[in-house]
Every structure is written in C-alpha cells, then in structure tokens.
C-alpha positions in Angstrom: 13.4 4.0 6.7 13.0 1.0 4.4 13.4 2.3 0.5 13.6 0.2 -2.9 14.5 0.7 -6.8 12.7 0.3 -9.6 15.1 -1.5 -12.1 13.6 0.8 -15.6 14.6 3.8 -12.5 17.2 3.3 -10.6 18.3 6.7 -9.7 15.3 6.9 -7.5 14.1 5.8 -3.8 11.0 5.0 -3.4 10.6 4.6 0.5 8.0 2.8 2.3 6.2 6.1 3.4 5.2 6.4 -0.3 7.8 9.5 -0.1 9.9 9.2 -3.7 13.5 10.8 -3.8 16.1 11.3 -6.5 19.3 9.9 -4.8 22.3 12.1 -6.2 20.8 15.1 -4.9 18.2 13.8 -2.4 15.6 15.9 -4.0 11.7 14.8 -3.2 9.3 14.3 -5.8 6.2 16.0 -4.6 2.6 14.3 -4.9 0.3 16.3 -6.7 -3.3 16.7 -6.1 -4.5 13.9 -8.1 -6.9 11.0 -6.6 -4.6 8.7 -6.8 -1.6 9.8 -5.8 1.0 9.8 -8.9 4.4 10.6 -9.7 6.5 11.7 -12.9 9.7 9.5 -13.3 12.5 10.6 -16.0 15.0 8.8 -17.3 17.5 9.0 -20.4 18.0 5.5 -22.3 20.5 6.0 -24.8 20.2 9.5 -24.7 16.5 9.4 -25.6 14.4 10.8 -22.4 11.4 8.8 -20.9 9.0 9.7 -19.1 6.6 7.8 -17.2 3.7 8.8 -14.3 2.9 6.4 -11.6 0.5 5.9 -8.9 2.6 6.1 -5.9 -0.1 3.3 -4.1 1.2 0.9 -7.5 4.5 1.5 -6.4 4.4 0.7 -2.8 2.0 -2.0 -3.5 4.6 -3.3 -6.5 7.7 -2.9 -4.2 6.7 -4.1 -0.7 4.0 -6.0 -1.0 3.7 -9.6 -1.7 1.8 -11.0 -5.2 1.2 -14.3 -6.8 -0.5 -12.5 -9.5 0.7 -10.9 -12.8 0.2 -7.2 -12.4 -2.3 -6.8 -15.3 -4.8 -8.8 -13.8 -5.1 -7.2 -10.1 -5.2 -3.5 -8.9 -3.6 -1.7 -5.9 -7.6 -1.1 -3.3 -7.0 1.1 0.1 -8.4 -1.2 2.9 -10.5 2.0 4.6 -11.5 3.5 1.0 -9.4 6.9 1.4 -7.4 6.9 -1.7 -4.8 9.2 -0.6 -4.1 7.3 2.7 -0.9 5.4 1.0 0.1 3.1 4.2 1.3 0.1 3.9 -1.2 -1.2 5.8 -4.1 0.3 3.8 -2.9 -1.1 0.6 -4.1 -4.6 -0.6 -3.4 -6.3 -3.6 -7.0 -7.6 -5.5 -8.0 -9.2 -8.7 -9.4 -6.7 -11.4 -13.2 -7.5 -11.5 -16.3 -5.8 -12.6 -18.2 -6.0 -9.4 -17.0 -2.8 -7.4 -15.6 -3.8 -3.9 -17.1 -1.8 -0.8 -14.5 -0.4 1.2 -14.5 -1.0 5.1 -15.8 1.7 7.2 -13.6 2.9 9.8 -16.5 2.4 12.5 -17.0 -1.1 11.6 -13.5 -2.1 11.5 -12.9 -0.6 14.9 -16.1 -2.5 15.9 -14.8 -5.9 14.7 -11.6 -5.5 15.7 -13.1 -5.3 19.4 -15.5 -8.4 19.2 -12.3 -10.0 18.1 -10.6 -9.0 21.2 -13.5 -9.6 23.2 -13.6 -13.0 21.8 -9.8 -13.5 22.7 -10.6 -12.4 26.0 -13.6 -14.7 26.8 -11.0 -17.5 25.4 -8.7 -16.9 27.9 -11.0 -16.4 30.9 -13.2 -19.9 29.8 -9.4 -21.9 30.3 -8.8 -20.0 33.6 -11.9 -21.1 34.8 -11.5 -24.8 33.4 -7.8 -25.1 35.1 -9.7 -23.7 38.4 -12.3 -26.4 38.3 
C-alpha cells in the first residue's frame, strides 16, 4: 500500500487508505468520531513537544493529490458529500468560496455515468454501421 511523510512528522505513515501509523512500532492512530475525520500528531523539536490535529481528508488530499493552488486558498470537498468516506477518489481539491457547493448525489452520478456509456456505445455502433455502408 502506497504511504507518504509529512516533513514537520516524519516518524509517521500516512497511507493512501487514510489509515495513519507510527513507524518504529507500527502502531495506528485511530480516527475518532469527529465529522471530519482528524488525527493528533506529536512530535518533540528540541525537546519541546508539539502537538498538532489534522483532518485526515487534508492529509490525503495534501499528500496524493495534485494542486496548483496554495493551501490557504482551497479546501479538501468529498465528491458524493459523505464526509467520512476518505477515498481517494471522493476527495477533490476546490477553491475556498462563499457560495456552498452541492455535493453529487450517488443516484445521479450513477445516472450520468450510464448516459455516458450509452453515449460511447451509440459512438461505436454509428462507425460500425458507416464502415458497413
């Protein structure tokens, strides 16, 4: 399973299941109940101890998925509007506005995602029947 570092915490994994570990001793960080997902990171700089809580769907979103934006100005949105559905594939990167977005309902996406094939599918039997012709 694909896993990365943060640099401010490199004694963790954070793998692409959204699953964080501390590597010496492979222990798990466990999600808590919160809506979003978040996590609490330690670390000793200096001998001073930091602490720091993340949204695991920052993280992966941070990590693994690509962003021509500085982070201040976008946030981490889940495509089908379950927040604690952390997939790669349900995370998007999108630019901090006022206007709320409306998530995609998972009836509609299936619907569109069958016209689409549909459409494919009428492609490829229209340039059958032209080569027949």
């Amino acid at each position: 399973m694909l896993f990365a570092r943060l640099s401010d915490y490199p004694d963790y994994k954070i793998y692409t299941d959204g699953r964080v570990e501390v590597e010496d001793t492979g222990y798990e960080l466990s999600h808590n109940n919160e809506e979003p997902r978040r996590v609490m990171f330690n670390n000793r700089i200096d001998g001073v101890r930091q602490q720091k809580k993340i949204s695991v769907s920052f993280l992966l979103a941070m990590l693994f998925i690509p962003c021509n934006m500085d982070f201040n100005d976008v946030k981490v949105v889940h495509l089908n509007g379950n927040r604690q559905d952390i997939r790669l594939r349900n995370l998007q990167w999108r630019p901090k506005t006022r206007t709320r977005v409306k998530p995609v309902k998972p009836d509609d996406a299936m619907l569109l995602s069958r016209i689409i094939q549909m459409e494919k599918e009428l492609s490829e039997l229209k340039s059958i029947v032209s080569k027949t012709v």
